[in-house]
Backbone as a ProteinNet text record, in pm:
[ID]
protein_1_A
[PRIMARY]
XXXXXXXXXXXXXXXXXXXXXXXXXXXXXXXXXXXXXXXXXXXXXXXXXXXXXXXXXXXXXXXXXXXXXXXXXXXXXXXXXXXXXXXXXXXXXXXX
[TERTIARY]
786.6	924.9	974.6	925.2	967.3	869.2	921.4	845.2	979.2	902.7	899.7	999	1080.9	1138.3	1229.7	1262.2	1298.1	1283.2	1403.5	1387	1357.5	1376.1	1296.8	1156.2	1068.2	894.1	927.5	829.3	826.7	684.4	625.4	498.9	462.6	325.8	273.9	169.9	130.2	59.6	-23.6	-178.9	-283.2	-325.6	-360.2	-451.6	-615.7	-679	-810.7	-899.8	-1070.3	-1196.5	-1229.5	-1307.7	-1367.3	-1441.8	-1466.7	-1528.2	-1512	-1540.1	-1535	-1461.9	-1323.1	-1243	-1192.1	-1155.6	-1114.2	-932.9	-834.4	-694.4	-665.8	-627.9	-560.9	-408.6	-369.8	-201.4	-147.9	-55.4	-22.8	169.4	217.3	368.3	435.7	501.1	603.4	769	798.3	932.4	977.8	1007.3	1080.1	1225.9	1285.9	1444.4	1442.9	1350.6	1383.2	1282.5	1241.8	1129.5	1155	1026.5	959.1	820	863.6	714.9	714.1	586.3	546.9	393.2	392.7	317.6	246.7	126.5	98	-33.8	-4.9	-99	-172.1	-303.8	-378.5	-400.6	-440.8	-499.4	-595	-703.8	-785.2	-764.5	-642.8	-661.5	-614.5	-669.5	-621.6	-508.5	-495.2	-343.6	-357.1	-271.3	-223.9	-118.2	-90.9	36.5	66.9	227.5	293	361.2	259.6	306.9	470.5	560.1	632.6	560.7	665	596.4	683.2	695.1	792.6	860.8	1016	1045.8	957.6	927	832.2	653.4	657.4	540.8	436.8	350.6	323.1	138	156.9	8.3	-65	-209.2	-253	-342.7	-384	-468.5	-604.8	-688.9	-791.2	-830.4	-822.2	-826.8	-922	-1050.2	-1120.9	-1086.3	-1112.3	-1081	-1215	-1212.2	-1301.7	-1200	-1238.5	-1131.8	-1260.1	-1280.4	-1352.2	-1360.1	-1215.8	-1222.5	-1112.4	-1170.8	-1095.7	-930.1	-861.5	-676.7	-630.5	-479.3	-408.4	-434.8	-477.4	-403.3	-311.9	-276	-111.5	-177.6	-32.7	-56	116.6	116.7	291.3	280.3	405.3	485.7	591.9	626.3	762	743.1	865.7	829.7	902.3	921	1022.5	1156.4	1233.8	1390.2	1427.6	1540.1	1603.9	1520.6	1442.4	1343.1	1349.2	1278.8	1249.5	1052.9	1040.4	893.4	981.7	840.7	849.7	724.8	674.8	565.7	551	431.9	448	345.5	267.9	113	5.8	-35.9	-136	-272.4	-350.7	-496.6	-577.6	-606.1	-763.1	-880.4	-906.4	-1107.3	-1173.8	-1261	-1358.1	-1488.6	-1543.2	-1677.6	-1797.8	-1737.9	-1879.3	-1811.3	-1856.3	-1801.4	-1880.2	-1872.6	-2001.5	-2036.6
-1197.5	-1201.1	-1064.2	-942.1	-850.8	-758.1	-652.2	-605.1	-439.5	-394.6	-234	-296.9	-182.6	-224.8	-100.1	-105.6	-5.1	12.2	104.3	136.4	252.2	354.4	499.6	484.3	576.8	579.6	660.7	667.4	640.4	666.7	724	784.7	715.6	721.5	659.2	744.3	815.9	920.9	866.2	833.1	787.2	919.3	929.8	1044.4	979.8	988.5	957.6	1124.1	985.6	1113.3	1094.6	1146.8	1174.6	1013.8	935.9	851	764.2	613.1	522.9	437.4	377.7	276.9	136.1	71.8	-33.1	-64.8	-111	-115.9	-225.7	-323.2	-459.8	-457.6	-426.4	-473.4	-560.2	-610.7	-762.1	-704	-710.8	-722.6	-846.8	-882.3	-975.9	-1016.3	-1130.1	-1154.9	-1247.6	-1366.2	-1549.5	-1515.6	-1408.2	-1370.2	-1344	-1223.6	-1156.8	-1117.9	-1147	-1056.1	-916.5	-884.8	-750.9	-711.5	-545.7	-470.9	-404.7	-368.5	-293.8	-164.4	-115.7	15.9	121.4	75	186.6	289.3	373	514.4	594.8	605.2	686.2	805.1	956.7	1046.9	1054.1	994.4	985.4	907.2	910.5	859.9	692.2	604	453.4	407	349.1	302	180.7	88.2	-91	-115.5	-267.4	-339	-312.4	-285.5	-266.4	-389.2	-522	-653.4	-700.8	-804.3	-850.6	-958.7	-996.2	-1089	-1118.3	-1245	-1320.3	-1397.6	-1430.3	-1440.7	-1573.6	-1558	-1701.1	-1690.3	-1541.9	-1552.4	-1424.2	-1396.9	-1231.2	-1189.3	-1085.9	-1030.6	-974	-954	-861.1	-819.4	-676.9	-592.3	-540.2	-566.6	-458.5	-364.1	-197.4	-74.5	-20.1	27.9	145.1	250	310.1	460.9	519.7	650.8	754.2	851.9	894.6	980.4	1095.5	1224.9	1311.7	1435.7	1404.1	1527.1	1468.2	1483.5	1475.9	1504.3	1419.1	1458.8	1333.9	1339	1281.1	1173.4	1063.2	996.4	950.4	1007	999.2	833.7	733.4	630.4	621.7	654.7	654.5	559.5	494.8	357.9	340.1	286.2	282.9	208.1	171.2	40.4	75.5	-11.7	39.4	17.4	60.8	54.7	-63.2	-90.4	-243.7	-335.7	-281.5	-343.1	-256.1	-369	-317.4	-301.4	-267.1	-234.2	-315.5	-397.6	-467.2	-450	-409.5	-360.7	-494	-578.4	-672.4	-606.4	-563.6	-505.1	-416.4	-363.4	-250.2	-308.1	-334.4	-309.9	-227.4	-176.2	-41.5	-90.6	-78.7	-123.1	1.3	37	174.7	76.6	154.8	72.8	171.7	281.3	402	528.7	626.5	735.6	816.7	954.4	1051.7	1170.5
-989	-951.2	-908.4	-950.7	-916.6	-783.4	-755.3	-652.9	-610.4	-530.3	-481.4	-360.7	-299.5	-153.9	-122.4	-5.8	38.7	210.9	267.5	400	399.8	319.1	347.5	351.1	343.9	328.1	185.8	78.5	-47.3	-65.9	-141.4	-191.2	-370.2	-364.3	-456.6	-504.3	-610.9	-661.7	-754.3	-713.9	-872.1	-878.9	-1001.8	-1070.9	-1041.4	-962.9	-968.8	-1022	-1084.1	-1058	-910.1	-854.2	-693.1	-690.9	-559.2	-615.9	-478	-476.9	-399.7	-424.6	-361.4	-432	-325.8	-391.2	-339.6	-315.9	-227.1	-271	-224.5	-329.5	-283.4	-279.7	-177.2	-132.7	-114.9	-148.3	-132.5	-94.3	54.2	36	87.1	96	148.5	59.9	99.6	-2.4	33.4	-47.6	-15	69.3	36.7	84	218.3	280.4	406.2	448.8	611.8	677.8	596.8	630.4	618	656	695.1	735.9	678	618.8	473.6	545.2	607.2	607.2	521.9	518.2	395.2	478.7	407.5	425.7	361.2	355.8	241.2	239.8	198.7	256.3	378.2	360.5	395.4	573.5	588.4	712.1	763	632.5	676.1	652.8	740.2	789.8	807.6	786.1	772.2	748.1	789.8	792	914.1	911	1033.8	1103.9	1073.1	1140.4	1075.6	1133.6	1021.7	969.5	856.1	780.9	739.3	814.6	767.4	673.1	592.6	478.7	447.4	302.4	224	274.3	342.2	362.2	327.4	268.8	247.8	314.3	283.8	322.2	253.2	252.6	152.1	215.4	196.3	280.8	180.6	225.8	138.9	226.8	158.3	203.5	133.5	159.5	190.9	149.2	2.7	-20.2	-44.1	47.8	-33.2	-107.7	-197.6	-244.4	-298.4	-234	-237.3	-380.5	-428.2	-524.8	-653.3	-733.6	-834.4	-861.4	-856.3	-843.2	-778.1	-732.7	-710.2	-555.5	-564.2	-467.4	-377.1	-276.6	-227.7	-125.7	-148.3	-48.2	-48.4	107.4	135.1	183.5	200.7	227.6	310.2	416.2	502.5	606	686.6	738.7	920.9	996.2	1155.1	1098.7	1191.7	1168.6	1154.3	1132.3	1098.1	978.5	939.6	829.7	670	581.8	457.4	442.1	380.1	290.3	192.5	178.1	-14.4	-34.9	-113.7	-227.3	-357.8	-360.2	-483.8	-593.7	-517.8	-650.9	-575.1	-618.9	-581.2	-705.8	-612.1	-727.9	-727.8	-764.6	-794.3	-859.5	-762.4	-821.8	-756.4	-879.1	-838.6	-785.8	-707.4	-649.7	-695.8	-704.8	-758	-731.5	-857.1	-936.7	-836.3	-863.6	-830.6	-928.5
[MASK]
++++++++++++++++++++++++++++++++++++++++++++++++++++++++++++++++++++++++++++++++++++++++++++++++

């Protein structure tokens, strides 16, 4: 029932070890279109589409994350729109 949202872009900080990971995104919302944009260090980028109200998406993303520390995955969406955020998953695939 609950969830993340917003029209600014908005940052998300994990503490990772260095390693290989997995990110399951899932945004949408029953109330109102939305485009939900997310961004990793490392370069990958997704979403962007709308998605329309009662309907959502979920992305699996590709992390290398090279060094031990913080994860940044920013968030923000085009004008006239929201980002809704429902869950983030983390699955490590292999340490180093």
């Amino acid at each position: 029932q609950d969830f993340a949202e917003g029209q600014n872009a908005a940052e998300f900080w994990i503490e990772l070890p260095r390693g290989q990971y997995e990110l399951l995104v899932c945004s949408g919302d029953d109330a109102e279109d939305s485009v939900t944009i997310l961004e990793t260090d490392n370069g990958w980028r997704t979403g962007g589409k709308i998605v329309d109200k009662g309907r959502y998406q979920c992305e699996l993303i590709p992390v290398l994350h090279p060094e031990d520390g913080a994860l940044r995955l920013k968030i923000s969406t085009v004008p006239g729109k929201k980002w809704k955020l429902n869950y983030i998953f983390l699955n490590a695939i292999k340490g180093y």
